[in-house]
LOMIKOL-355587 format. One record per residue: residue number from 1; chain; x, y, z of N, C-alpha, C in turn. Coordinates in steps of 0.02 Angstrom, whole numbers, plus 50000, padded with zeros to 5 digits. Each point is the difference from the previous one (the first is absolute). Example, Ala and Ser with C-alpha at 12.3 -4.5 7.8 and 13.67 -1.06 7.14 Angstrom:
LOMIKOL-355587
REC  num  cadena    n.u    n.v    n.w   ca.u   ca.v   ca.w    c.u    c.v    c.w
REC    1       A  50660  49716  50390  49955  50059  50000  50045  50060  50000
REC    2       A  49982  50053  49964  50042  50059  50003  49961  50055  50037
end
This chain:
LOMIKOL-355587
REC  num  cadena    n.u    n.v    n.w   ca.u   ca.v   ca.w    c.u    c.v    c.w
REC    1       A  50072  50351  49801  49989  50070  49985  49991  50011  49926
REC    2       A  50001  50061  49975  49982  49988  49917  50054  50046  49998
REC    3       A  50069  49967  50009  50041  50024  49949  50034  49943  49946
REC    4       A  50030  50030  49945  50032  49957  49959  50057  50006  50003
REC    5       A  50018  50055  50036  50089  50020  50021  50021  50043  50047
REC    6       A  50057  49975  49998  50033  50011  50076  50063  50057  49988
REC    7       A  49981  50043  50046  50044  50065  49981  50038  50023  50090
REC    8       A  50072  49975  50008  50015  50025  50074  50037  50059  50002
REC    9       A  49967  50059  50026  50020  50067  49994  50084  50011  50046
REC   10       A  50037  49965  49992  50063  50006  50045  50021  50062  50007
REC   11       A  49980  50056  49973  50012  50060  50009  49974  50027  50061
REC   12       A  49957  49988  50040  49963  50018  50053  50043  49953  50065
REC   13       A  50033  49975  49977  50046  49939  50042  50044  50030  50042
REC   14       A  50023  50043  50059  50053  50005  50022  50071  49944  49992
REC   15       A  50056  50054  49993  50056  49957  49969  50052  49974  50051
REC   16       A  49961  50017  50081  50029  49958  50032  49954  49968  50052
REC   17       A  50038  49947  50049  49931  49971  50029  49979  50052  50052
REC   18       A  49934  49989  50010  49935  50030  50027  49977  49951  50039
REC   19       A  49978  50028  50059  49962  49973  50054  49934  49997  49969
REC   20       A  49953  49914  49997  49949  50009  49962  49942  50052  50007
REC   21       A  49995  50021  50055  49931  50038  50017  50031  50076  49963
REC   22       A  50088  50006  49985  50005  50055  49963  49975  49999  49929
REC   23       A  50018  49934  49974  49988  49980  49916  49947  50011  49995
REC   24       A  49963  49964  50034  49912  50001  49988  49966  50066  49987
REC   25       A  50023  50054  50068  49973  50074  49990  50037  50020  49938
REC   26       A  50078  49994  49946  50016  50014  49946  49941  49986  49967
REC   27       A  49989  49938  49980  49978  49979  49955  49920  50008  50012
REC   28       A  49965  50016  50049  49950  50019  49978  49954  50073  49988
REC   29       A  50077  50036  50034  49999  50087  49966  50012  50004  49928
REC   30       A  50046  49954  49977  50001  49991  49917  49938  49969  49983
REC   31       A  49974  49972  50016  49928  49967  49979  49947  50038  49985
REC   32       A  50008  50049  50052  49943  50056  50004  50015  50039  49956
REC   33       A  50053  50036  49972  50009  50057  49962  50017  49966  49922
REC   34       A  49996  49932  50005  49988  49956  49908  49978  50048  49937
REC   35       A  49992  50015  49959  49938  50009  49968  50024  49961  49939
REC   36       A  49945  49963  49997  50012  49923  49937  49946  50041  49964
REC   37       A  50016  49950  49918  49967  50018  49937  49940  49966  50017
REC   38       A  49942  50010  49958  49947  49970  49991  49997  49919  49998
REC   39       A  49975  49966  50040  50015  49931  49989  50068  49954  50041
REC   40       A  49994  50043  50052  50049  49972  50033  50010  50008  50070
REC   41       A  49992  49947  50038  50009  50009  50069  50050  49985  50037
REC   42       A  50019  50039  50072  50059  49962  50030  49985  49963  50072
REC   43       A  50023  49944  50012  50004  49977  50083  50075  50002  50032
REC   44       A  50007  50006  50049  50046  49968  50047  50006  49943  50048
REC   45       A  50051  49942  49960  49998  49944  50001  50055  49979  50057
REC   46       A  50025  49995  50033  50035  49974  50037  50062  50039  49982
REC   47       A  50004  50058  50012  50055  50053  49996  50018  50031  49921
REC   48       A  49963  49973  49955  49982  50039  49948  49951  50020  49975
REC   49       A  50006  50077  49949  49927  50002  49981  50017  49993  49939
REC   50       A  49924  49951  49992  49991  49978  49913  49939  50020  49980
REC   51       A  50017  50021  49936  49962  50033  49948  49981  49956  49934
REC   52       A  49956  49988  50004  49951  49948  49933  49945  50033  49980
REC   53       A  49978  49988  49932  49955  50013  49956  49947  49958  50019
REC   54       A  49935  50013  49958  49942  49974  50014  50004  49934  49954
REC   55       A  49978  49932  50023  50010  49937  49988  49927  49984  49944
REC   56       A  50041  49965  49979  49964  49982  49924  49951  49979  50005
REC   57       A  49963  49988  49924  49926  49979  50030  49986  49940  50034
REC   58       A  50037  49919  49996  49971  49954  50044  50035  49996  50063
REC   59       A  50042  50059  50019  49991  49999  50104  49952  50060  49998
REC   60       A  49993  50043  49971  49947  50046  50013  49902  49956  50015
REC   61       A  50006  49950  49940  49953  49970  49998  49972  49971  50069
REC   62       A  50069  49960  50008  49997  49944  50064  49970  50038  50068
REC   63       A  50028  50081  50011  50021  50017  50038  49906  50032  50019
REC   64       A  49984  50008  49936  49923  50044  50002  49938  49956  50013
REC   65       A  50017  49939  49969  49971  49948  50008  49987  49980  50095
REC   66       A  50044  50000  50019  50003  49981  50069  49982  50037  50052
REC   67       A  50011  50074  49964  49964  50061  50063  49934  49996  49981
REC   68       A  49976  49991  49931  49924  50012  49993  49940  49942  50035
REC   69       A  50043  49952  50009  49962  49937  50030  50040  50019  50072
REC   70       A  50035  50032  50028  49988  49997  50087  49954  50047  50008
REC   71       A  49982  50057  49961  49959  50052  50015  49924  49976  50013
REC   72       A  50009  49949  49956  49921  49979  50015  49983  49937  50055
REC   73       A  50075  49985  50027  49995  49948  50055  50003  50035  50050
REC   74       A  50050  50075  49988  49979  50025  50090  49957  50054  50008
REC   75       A  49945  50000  49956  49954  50043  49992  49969  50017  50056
REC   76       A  49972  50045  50021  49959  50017  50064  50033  49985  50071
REC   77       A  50074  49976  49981  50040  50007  50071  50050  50047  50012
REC   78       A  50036  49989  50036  50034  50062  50026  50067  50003  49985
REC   79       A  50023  49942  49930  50057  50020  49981  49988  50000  49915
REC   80       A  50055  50009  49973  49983  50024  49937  50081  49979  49960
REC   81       A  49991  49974  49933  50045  50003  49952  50046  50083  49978
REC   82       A  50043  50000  49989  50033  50057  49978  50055  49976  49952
REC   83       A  50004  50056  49908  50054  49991  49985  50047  50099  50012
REC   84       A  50058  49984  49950  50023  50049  49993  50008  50079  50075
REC   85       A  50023  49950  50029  50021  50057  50069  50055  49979  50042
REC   86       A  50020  50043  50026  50074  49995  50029  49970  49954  50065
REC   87       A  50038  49964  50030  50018  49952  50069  50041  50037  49997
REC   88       A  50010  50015  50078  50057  50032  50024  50003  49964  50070
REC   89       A  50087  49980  50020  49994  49974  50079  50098  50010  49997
REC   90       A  49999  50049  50061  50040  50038  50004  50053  50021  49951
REC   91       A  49981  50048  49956  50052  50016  49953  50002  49955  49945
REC   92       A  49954  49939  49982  50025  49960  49953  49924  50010  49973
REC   93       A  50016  50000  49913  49921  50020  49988  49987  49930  49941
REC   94       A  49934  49976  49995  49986  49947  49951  49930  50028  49980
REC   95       A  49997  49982  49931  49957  50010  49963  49951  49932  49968
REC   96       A  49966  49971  50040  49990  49912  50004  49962  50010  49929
REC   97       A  49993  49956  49974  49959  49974  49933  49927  49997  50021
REC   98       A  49992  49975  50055  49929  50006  50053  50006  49984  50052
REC   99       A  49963  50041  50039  50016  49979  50082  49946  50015  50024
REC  100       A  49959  49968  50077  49936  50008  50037  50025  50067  50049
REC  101       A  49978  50019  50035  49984  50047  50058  49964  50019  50027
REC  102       A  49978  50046  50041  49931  50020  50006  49973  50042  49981
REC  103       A  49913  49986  49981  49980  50049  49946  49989  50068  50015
REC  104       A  50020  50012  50075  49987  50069  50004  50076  50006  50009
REC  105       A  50067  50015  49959  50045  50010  49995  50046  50065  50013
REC  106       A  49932  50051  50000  50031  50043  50020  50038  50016  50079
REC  107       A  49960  49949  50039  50040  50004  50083  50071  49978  49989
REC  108       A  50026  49943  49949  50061  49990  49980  50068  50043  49987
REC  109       A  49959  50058  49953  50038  50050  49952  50056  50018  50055
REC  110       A  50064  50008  49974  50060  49999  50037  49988  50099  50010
REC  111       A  50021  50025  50035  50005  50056  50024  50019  50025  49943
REC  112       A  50036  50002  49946  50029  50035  49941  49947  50005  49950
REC  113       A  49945  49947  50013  49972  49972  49951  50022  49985  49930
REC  114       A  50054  49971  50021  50040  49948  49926  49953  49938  49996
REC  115       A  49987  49963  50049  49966  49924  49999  49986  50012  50046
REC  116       A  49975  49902  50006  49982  49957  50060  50050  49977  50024
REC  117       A  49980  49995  50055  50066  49972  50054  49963  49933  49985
REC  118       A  50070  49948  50027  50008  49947  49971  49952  49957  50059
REC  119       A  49985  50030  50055  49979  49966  50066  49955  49982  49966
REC  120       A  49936  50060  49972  49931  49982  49980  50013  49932  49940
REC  121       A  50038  50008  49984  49990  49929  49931  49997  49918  50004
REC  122       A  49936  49982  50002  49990  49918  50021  50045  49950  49938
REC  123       A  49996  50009  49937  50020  50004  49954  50036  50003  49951
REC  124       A  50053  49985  49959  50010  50031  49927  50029  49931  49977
REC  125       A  49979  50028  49910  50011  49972  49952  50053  50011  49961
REC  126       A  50038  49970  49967  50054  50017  49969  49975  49946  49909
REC  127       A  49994  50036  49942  50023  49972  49940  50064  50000  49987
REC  128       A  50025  49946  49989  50081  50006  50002  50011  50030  49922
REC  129       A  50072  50042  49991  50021  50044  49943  50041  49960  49963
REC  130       A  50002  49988  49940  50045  49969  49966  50068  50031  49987
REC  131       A  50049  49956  50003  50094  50038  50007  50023  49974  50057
REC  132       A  50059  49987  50002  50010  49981  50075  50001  50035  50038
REC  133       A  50005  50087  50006  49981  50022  50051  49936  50014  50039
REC  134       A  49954  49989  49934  49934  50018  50032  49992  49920  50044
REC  135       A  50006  49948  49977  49995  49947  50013  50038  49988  50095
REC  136       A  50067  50016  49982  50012  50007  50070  49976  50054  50053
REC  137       A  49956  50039  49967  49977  50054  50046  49943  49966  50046
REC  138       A  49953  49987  49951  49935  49970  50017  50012  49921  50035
REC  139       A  50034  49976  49987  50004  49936  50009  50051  50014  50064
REC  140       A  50056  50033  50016  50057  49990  50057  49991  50051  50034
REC  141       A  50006  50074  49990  50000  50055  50018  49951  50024  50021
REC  142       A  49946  49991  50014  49954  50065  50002  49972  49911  50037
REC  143       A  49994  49936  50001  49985  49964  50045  50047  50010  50058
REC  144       A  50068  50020  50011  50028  50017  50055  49950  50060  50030
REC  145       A  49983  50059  49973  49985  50045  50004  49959  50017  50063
REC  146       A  49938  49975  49965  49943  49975  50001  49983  49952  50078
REC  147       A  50050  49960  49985  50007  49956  50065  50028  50031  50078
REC  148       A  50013  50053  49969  50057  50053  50074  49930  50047  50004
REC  149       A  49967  50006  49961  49942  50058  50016  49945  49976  50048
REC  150       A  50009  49916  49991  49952  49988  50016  49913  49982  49972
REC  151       A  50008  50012  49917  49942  49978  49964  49986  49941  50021
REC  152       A  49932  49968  50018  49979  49941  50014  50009  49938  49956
REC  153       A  49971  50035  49930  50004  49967  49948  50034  50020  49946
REC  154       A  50066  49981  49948  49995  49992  49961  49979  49957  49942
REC  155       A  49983  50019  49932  49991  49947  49947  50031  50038  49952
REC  156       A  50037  49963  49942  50055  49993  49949  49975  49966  49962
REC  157       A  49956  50034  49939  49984  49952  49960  50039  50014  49935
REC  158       A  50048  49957  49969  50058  49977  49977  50004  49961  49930
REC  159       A  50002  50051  49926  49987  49975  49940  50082  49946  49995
REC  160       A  50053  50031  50024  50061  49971  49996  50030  49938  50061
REC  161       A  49934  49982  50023  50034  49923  50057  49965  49953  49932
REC  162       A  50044  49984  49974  49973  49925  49992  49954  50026  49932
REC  163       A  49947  49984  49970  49909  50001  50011  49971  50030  49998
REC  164       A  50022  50056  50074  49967  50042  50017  49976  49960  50086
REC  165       A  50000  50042  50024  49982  49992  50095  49990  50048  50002
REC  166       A  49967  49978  50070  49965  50048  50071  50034  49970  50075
REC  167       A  50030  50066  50008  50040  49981  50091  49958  50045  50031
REC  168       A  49970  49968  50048  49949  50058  50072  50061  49958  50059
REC  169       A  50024  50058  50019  50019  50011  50047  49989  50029  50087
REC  170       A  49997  49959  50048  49978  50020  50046  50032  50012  50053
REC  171       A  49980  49999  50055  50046  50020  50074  50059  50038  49982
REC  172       A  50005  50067  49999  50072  50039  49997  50042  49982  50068
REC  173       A  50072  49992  49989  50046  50010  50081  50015  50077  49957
REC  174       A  50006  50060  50030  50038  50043  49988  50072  49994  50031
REC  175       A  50016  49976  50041  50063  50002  50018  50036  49967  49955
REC  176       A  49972  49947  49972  50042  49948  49958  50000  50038  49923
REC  177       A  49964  50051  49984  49975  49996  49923  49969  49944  49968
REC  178       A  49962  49952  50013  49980  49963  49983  49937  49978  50015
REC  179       A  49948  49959  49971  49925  49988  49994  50023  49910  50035
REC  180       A  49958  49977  50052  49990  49934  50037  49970  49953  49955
REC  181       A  49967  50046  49959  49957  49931  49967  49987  50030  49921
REC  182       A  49990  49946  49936  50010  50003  49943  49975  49947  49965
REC  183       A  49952  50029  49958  49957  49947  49977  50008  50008  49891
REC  184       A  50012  49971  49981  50030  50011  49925  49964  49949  49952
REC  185       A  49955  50034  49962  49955  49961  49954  50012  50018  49905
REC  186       A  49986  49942  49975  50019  50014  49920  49920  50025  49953
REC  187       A  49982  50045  49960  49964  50036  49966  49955  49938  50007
REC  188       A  49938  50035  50025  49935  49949  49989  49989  49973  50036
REC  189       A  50042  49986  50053  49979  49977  50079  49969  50069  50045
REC  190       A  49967  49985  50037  49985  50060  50047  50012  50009  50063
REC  191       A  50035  50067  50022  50038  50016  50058  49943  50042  50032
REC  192       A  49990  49977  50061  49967  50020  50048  50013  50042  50052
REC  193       A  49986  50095  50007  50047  50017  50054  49968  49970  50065
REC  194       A  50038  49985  50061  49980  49966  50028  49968  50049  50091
REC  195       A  50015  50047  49980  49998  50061  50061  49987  50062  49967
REC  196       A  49977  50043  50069  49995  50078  49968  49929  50013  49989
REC  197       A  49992  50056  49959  49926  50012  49991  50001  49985  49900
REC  198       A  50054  49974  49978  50006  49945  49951  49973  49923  50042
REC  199       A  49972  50000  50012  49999  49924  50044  49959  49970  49936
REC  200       A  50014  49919  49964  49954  49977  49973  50007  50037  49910
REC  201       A  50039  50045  49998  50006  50026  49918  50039  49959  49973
REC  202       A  49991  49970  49939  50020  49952  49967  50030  50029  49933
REC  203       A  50088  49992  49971  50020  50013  49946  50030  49951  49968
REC  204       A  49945  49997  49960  50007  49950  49945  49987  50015  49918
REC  205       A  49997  49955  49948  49998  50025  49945  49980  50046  49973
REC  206       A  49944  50004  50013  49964  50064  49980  50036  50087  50020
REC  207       A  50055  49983  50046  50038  50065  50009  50054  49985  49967
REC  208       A  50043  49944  50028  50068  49977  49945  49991  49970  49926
REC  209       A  49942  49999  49978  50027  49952  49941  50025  49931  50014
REC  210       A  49948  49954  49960  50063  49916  49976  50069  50016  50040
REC  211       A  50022  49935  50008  50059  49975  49990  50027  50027  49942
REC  212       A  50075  50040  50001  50001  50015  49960  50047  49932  49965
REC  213       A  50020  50020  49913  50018  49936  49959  50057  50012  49980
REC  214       A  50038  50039  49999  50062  50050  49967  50042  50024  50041
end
C-alpha cells in the first residue's frame, strides 16, 4: 500500500469483547464518518483501522510503473488496472497500491458506493512500506486478508526482503487465511503471473529496479 505509517485508532475499539460481526459494523461506521487531512488514507485491516500518508517517491514510482505497463497489456479487454480506490469485502476496506478488476466496474460499486467489492478483483499489488509496521502489514496482514477474501492473486513486491523481491502468490484457502502456492524472486529476475486476465504479465526490472546493493 503507500503508506509510510501505521496509525491504530484504538479509540473506535470497544472496551469489552464484541462478537466479531459486532466489531466489524463498529469499526466500519467509524470508518465512514473519518474525516482525514489531506494526504492521508484509512483501511481496515484485520480489526483495525489504519491510517497512512501517501508513500514516497520510489514506492510511488514502483507502484506507477506497474499500472502503466498492465494498462497497455490489458488493453482492449475486459479488465482493467486500477489505483487509489477502496476494496471493500464485508466491512473490511483496502486501498491496494494496484489491483485488476473489471473494466466496466461500475456493476461492482458496493451499494454505498464506497468501492469495489472484493469478489470483482482478479488481482492486487502491494509495494511494501518501510517501518515495521508497514512491513508487517503488507507482507503478514493484509496477505491474511486478502487470502480470506479470496483474491486470486497476490504480488508483494518488497524493497526490505533481502535485495529486494517479488512474492506472486496464488490459490487462496479462505478458511485457512492463507495462499497454496508462493513463488519469491530477487530484483531482476522475472515473475510471471501465472493466471487471471494477468495471464503471461511479466515483473521484472524495468518495474522493480536492479537488485538492489544497500
Amino acid at each position: 500500500m503507500t503508506a509510510l505509517a501505521h496509525e491504530t485508532l484504538e479509540a473506535v475499539m470497544p472496551k469489552v469483547a464484541t462478537p466479531p460481526s459486532d466489531l466489524d459494523d463498529v469499526l466500519w461506521q467509524a470508518w465512514k464518518a473519518m474525516e482525514l487531512p489531506e494526504g492521508y488514507h484509512a483501511e481496515i485491516v484485520e480489526g483495525f483501522i489504519e491510517v497512512s500518508p501517501t508513500g514516497r517517491y520510489s514506492h510511488g514510482r514502483i507502484a506507477n510503473r506497474l499500472r502503466d505497463r498492465l494498462v497497455v497489456f490489458l488493453a482492449r479487454g475486459e479488465f482493467a488496472a486500477f489505483q487509489d480506490m477502496n476494496v471493500i469485502h464485508k466491512h473490511k476496506v483496502w486501498i491496494p497500491d494496484v489491483f485488476i478488476a473489471a473494466e466496466d466496474a461500475e456493476e461492482h460499486v458496493t451499494e454505498d458506493g464506497l468501492g469495489v467489492s472484493a469478489t470483482a478483483v482478479q488481482l492486487i499489488v502491494e509495494v511494501v512500506s518501510p517501518g515495521k509496521d508497514g512491513i508487517e502489514r503488507d507482507r503478514s496482514r493484509k496477505r491474511r486478508a486478502y487470502a480470506r477474501a479470496g483474491i486470486p492473486v497476490y504480488v508483494i513486491v518488497d524493497d526490505y526482503d533481502g535485495h529486494g523481491t517479488v512474492s506472486l502468490l496464488t490459490g487462496p484457502v479462505p478458511a485457512e487465511a492463507r495462499y497454496a502456492s508462493e513463488v519469491r524472486m530477487p530484483y531482476g529476475t522475472e515473475v510471471v503471473v501465472p493466471e487471471g486476465p494477468a495471464k503471461g504479465f511479466a515483473i521484472g526490472e524495468e518495474i522493480t529496479g536492479p537488485l538492489l546493493t544497500s
